[in-house]
C-alpha positions as a Markdown table, in Angstrom:
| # | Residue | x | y | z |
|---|---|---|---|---|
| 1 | Unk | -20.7 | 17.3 | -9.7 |
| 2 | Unk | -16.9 | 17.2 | -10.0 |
| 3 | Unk | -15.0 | 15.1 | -7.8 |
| 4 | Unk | -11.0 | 16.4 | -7.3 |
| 5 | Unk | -8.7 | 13.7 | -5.9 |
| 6 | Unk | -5.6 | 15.9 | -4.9 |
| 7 | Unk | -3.0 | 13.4 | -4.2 |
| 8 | Unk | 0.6 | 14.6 | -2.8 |
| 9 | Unk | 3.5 | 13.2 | -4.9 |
| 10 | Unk | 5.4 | 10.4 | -3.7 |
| 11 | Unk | 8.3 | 10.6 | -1.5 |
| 12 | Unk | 11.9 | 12.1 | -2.9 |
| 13 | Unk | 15.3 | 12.0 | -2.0 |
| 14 | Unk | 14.5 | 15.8 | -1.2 |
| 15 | Unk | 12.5 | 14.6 | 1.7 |
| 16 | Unk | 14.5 | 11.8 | 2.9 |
| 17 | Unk | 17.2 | 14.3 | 3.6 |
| 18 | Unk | 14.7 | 16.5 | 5.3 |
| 19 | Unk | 15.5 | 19.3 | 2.4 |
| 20 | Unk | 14.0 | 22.4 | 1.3 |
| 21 | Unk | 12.2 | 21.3 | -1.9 |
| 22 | Unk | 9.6 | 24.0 | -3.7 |
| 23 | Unk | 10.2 | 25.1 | -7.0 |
| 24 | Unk | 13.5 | 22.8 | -7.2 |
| 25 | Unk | 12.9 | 19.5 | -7.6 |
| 26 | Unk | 14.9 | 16.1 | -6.8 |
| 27 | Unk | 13.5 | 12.4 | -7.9 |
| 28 | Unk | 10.8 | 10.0 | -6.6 |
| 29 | Unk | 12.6 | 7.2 | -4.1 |
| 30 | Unk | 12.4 | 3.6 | -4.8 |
| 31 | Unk | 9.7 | 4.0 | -2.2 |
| 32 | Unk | 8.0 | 7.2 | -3.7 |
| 33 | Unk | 7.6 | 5.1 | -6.8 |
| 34 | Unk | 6.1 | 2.4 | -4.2 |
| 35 | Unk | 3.6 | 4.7 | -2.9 |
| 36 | Unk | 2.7 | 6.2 | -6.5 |
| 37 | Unk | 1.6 | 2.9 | -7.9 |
| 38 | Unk | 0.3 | 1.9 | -4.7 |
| 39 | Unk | -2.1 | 5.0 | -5.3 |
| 40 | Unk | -2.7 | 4.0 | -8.5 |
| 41 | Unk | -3.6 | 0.3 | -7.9 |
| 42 | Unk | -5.9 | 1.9 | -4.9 |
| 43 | Unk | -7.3 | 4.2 | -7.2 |
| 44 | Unk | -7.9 | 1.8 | -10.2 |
| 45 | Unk | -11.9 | 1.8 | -10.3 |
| 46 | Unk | -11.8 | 5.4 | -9.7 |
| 47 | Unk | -13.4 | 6.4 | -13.6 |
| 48 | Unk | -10.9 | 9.8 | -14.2 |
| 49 | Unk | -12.5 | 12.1 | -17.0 |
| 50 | Unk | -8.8 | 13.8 | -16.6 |
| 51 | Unk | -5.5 | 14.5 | -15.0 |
| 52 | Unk | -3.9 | 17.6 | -13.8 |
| 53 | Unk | -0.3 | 17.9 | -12.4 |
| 54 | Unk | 2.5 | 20.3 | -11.3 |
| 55 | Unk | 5.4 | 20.6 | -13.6 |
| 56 | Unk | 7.7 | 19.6 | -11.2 |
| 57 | Unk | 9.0 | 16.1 | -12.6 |
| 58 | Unk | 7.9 | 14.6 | -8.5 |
| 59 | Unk | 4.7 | 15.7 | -9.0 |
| 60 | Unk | 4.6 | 14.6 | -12.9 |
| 61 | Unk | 6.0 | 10.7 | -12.2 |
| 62 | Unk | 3.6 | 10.1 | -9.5 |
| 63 | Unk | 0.7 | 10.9 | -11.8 |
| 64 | Unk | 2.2 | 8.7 | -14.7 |
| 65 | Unk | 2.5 | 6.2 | -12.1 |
| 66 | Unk | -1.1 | 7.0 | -10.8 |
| 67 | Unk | -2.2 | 6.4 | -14.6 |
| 68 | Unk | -0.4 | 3.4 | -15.8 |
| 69 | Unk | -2.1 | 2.4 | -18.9 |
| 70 | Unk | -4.8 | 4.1 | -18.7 |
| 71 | Unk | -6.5 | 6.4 | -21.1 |
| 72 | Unk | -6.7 | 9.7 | -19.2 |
| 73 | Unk | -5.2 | 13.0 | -20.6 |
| 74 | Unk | -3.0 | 14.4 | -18.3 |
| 75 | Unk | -2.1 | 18.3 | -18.5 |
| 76 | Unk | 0.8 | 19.8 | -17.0 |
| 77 | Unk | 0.0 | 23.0 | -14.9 |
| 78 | Unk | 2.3 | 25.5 | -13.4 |
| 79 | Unk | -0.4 | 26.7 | -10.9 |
| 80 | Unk | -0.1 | 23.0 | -9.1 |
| 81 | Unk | 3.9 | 24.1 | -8.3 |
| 82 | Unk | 4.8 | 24.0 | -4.3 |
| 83 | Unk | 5.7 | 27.1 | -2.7 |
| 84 | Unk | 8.7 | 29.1 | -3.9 |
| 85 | Unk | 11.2 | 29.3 | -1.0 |
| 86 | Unk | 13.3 | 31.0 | -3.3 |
| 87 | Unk | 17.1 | 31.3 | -2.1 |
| 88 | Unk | 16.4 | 28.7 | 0.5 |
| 89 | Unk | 15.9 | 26.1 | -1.7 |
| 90 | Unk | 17.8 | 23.4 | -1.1 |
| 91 | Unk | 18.8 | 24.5 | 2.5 |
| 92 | Unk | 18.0 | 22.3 | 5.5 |
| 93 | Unk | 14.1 | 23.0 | 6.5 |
| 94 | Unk | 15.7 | 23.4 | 10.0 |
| 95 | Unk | 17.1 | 26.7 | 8.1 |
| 96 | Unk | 13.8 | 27.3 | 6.5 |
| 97 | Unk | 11.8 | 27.6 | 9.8 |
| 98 | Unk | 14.5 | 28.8 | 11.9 |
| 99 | Unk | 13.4 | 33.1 | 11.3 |
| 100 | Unk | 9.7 | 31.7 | 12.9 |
| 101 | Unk | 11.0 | 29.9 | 16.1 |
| 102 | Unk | 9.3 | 26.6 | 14.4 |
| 103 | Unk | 5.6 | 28.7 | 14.2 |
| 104 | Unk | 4.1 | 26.8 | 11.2 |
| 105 | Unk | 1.2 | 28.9 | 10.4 |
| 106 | Unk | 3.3 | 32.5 | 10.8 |
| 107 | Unk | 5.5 | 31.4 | 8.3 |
| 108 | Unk | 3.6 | 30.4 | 5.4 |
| 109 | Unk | 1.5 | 33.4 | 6.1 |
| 110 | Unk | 4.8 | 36.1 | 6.2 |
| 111 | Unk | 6.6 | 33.5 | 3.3 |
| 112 | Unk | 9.7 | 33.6 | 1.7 |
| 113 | Unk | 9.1 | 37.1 | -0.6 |
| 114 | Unk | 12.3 | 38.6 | 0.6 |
| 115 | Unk | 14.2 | 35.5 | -0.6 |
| 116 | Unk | 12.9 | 35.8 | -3.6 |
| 117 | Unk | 10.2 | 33.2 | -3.1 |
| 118 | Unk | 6.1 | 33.2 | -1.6 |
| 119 | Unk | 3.9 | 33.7 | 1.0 |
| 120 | Unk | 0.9 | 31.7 | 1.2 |
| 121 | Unk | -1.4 | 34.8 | 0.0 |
| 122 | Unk | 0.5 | 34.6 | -3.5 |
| 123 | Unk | 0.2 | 30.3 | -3.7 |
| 124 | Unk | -3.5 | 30.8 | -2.4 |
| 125 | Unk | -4.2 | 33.5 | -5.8 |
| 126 | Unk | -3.1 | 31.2 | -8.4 |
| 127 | Unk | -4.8 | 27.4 | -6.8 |
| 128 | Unk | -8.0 | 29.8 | -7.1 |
| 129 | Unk | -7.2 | 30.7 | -10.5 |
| 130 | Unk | -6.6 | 26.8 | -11.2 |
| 131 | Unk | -10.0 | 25.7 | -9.8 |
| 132 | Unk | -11.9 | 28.6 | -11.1 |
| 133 | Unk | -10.7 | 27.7 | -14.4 |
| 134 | Unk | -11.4 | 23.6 | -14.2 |
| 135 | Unk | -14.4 | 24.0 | -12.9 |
| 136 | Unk | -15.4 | 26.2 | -16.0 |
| 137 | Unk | -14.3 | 22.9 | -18.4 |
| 138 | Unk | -15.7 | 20.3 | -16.6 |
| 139 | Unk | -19.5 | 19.8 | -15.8 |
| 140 | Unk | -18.7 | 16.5 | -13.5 |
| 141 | Unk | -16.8 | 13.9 | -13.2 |
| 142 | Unk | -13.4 | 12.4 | -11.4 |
| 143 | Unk | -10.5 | 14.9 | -12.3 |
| 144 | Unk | -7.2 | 13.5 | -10.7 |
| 145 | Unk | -4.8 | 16.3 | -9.0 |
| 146 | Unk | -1.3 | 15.6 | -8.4 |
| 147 | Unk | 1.0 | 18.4 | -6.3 |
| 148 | Unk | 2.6 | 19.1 | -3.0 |
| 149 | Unk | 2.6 | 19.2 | 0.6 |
| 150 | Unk | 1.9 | 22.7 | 1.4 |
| 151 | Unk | 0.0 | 23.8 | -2.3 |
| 152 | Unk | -2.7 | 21.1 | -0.7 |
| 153 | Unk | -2.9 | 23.0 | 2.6 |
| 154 | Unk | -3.3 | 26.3 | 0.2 |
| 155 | Unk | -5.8 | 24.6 | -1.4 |
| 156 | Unk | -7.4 | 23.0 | 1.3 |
| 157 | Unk | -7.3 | 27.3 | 3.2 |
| 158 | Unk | -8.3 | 28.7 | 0.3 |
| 159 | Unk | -11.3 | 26.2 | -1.8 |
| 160 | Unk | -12.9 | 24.9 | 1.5 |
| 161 | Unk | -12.1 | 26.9 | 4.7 |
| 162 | Unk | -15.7 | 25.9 | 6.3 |
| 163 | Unk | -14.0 | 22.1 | 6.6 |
| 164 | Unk | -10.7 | 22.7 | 6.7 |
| 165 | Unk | -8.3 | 23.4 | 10.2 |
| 166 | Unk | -5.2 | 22.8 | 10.1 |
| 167 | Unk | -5.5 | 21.0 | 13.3 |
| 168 | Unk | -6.6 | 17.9 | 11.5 |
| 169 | Unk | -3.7 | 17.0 | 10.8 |
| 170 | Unk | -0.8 | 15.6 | 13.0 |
| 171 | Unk | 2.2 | 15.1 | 10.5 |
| 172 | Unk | 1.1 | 17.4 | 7.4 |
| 173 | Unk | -0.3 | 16.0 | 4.4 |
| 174 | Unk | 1.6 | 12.7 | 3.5 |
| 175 | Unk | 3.3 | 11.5 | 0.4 |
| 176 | Unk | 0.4 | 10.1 | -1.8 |
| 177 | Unk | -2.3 | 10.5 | 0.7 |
| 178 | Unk | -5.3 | 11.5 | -1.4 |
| 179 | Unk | -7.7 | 14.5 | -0.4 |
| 180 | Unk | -10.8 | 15.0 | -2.2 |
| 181 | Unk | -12.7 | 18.1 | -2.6 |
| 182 | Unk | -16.4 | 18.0 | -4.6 |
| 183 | Unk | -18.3 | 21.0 | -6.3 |
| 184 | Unk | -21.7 | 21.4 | -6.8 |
| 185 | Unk | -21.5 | 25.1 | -7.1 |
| 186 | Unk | -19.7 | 25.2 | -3.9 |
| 187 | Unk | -16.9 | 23.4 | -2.9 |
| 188 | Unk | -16.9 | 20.5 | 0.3 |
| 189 | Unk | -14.2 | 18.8 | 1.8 |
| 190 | Unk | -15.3 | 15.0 | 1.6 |
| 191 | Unk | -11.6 | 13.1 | 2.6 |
| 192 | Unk | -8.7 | 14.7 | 3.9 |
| 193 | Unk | -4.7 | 13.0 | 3.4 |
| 194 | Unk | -6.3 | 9.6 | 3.2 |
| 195 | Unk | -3.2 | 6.9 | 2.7 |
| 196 | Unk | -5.7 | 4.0 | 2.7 |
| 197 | Unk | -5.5 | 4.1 | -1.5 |
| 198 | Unk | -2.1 | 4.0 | -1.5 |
| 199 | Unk | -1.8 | 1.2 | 1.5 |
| 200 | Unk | -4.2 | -1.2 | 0.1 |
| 201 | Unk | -2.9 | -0.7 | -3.6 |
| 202 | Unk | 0.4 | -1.6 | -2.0 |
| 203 | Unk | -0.9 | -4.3 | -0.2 |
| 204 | Unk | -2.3 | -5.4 | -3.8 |
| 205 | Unk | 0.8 | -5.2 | -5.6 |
| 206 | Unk | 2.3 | -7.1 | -3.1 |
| 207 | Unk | -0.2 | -10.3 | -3.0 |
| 208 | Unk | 0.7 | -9.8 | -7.0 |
């Protein structure tokens, strides 16, 4: 069995200033770094076979930060990338949602294709291709994820749709919340945007 801990990247000035942030990319915060270590201190006795994450340098700090020291080979995937809001990157996400009145679920589903960005059909095609493909290299084992906000909700839609409603969750998935998917064959949703890693690691680094 293969055990995938999907972990959101940690919080970046992007977010702070409640900015559009796909396939651009801005730095991890003093407290993003906070809450990538934190995840990794949480996740310390988790044994990881190996590491996947976005290119996006967000996504790639927090799993360096995730890994420390530690002997796991990391690989940098494209398919892992948030959405592509194409010429609205950047923007306000006020100016983002405004089109959709604020409806959340019509407007990852129409995207950003005539902006020169995604829809939630195109992100959904290439997190299958991902799994599909690291699920042929690995027989079992801990693989470590690290990506984005709304890539996890694709992934969450696309890999385990028997478990997953989007009603679960109240504020969207949080920055280094950890969700874990397994496969046996089929795929199960077994913890969804869980911060308690990265509270108690925090916690620990504190006490240190």
């Amino acid at each position: 069995m293969i055990s995938f801990y999907i972990v959101r990247h940690g919080q970046t000035i992007f977010n702070q200033k409640d900015m559009v942030q796909g396939w651009c990319d801005s730095p991890l915060t003093q407290t993003g770094i906070n809450q990538a270590i934190g995840a990794g201190i949480g996740l310390h006795d988790v044994l990881f076979s190996h590491a996947y994450t976005s290119i996006s340098e967000r996504a790639y700090d927090t799993a360096n930060a995730i890994i420390q020291n530690r002997k796991i080979p990391l690989t940098i995937d494209k398919r892992l990338k948030e959405f592509n809001f194409g010429m609205l990157e950047g923007e306000k996400n006020e100016v983002l949602m405004k089109p959709f009145n604020g409806d959340f679920e019509t407007a990852i589903k129409i995207g950003w294709v005539k902006d020169g960005g995604e829809n939630e059909t195109m992100v959904r095609e290439r997190v299958r291709s991902f799994f599909d493909e690291i699920t042929s290299l690995h027989e079992n084992g801990n693989v470590l994820v690290t990506t984005h906000g709304l890539t996890i909700m694709a992934i969450l839609k696309e890999m385990v749709p028997q478990d997953f409603n989007i009603e679960l969750l109240d504020r969207g998935i949080e920055n280094c919340s950890v969700t874990i998917i397994e496969y046996d064959g089929e795929y199960h949703l077994k913890a969804l945007n869980d911060t308690t890693y990265r509270d108690q690691g925090l916690k620990r680094s504190v006490k240190e």
